[in-house]
C-alpha positions in Angstrom: -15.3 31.4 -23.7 -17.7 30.5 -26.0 -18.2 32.4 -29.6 -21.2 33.3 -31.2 -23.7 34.2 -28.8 -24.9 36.2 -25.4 -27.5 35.2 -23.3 -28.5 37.3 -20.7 -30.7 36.7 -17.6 -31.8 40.1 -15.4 -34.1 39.7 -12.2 -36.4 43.0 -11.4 -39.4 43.1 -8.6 -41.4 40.1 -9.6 -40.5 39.2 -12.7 -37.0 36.9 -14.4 -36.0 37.5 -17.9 -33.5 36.0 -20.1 -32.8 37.0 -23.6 -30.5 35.7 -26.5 -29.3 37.2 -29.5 -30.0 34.6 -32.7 -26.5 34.5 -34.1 -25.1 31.4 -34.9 -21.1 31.4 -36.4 -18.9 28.6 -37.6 -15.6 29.9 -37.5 -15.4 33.5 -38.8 -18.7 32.9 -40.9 -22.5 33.6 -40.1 -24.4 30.7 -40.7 -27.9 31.6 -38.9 -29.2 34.9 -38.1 -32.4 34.0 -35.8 -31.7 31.2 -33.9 -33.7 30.7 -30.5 -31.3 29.8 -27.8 -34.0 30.6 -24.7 -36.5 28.7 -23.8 -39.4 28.2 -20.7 -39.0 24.4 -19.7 -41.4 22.5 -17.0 -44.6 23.9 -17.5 -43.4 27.7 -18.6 -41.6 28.1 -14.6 -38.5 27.7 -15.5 -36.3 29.6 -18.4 -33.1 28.7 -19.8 -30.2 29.8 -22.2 -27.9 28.1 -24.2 -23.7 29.3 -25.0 -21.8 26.9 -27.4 -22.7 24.3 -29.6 -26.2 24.0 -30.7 -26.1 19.9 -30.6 -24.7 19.5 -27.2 -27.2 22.4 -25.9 -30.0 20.7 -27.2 -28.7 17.3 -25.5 -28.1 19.6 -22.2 -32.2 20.3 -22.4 -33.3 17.7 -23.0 -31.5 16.1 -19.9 -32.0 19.1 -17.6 -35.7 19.2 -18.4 -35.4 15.3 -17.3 -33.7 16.6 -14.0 -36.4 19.0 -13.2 -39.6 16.5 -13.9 -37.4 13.9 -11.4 -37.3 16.8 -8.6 -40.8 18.3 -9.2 -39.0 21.4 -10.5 -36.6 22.3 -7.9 -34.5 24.3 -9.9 -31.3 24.0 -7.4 -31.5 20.1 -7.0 -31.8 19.8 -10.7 -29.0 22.1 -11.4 -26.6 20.6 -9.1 -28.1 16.9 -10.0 -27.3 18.1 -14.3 -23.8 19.4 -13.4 -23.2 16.2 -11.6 -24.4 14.2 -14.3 -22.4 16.7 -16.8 -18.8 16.4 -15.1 -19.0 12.8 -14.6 -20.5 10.9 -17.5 -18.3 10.0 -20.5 -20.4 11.5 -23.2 -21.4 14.3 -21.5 -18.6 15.4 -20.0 -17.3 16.2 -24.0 -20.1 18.9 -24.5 -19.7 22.0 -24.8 -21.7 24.8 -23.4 -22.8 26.7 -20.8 -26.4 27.4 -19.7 -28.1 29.5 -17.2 -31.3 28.8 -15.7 -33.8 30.6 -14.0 -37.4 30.8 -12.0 -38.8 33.2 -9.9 -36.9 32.3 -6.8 -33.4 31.4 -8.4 -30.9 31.6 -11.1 -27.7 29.6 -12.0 -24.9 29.0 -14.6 -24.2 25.6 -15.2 -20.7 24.5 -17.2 -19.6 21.0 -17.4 -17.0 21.7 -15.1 -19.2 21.0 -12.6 -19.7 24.9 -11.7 -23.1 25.8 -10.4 -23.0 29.6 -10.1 -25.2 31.7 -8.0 -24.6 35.1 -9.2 -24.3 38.0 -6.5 -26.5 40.3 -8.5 -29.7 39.8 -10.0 -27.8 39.6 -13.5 -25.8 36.8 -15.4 -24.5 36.6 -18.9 -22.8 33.8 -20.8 -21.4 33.8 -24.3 -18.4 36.1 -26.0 -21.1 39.0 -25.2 -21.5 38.3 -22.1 -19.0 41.0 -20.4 -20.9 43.7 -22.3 -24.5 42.6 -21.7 -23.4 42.4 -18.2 -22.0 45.7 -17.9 -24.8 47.6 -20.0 -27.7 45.2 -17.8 -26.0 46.3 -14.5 -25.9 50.2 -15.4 -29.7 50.3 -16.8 -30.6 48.3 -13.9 -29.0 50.7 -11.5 -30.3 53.7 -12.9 -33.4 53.2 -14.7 -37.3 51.6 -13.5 -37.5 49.5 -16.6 -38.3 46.4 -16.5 -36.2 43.1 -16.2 -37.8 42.2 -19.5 -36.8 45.6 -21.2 -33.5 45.5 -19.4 -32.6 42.1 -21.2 -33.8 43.6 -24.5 -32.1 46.6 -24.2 -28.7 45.6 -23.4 -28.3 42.8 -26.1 -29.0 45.9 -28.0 -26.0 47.4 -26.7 -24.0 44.7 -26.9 -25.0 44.1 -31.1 -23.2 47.1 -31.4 -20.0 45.8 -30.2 -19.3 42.2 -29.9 -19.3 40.9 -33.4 -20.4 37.6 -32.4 -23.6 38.9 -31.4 -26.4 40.0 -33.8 -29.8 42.2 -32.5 -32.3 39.5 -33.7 -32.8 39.4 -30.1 -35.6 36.7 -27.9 -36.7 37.9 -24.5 -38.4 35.2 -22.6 -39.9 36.3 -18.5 -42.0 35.0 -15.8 -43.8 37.4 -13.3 -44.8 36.0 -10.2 
């Protein structure tokens, strides 16, 4: 499990959202408060966000958003092409995160295990806040209209208030189709 972080991606009607909390930790210590660890990737379709270390998630990014341009932004080929990639090559196989992406038709966590995770719900959260934003993201989604948007927001709320690793300097990226 990976500290410092929760990224959180909710699917509602017609619209994906993924948010991330902007703390950044080494060791026991807060060294960034409003980090961006989301971002919309081949032409603004597709969304992604980052769990672990900032270096090798930026490396991750860079070669996903490779992946996507080589399959005309398939978002299952390029997952499954990255994870590939990420499992079997020497350098990459040392990083360490997790990502999940997302567009309006799919959404996926990717490790370097070589796991390409469908989730059975329209949710899925990474990071050491990930059980909580999961939890609170599954409840408001059950039992309230708002949006997958102000679901995201609202449950990285919830889980500021209790995962120490996570701070509410929250980013909420979507796409509506």
């Amino acid at each position: 499990m990976f500290k410092g972080t929760t990224i959180l991606a909710v699917r509602r009607d017609n619209e994906i959202a993924i948010a991330g909390d902007g703390q950044i930790t080494m060791g026991n210590t807060v060294a960034k408060n409003k980090a961006k660890k989301i971002r919309k990737l081949y032409h603004n379709k597709v969304l992604t966000g980052f769990a672990g270390g900032v270096a090798d998630a930026l490396t991750l990014y860079e070669r996903f958003e490779n992946k996507l341009d080589e399959f005309q932004g398939n978002l299952k080929r390029a997952s499954i092409e990255l994870a590939k990639d990420w499992r079997t090559d020497k350098v990459l196989r040392k990083l360490e995160a997790l990502l999940i992406v997302a567009d309006l038709q799919d959404m996926f966590t990717i490790s370097g295990n070589g796991d390409i995770i469908e989730p059975d719900k329209p949710i899925a959260a990474i990071g050491s806040g990930g059980p909580y934003a999961l939890s609170s993201a599954q409840a408001l989604l059950q039992f309230t209209q708002l949006s997958a948007a102000d679901i995201a927001f609202e449950s990285l709320k919830i889980t500021s208030a209790i995962c120490i690793y996570t701070n509410n300097c929250i980013t909420v990226e979507s796409l509506k189709g």
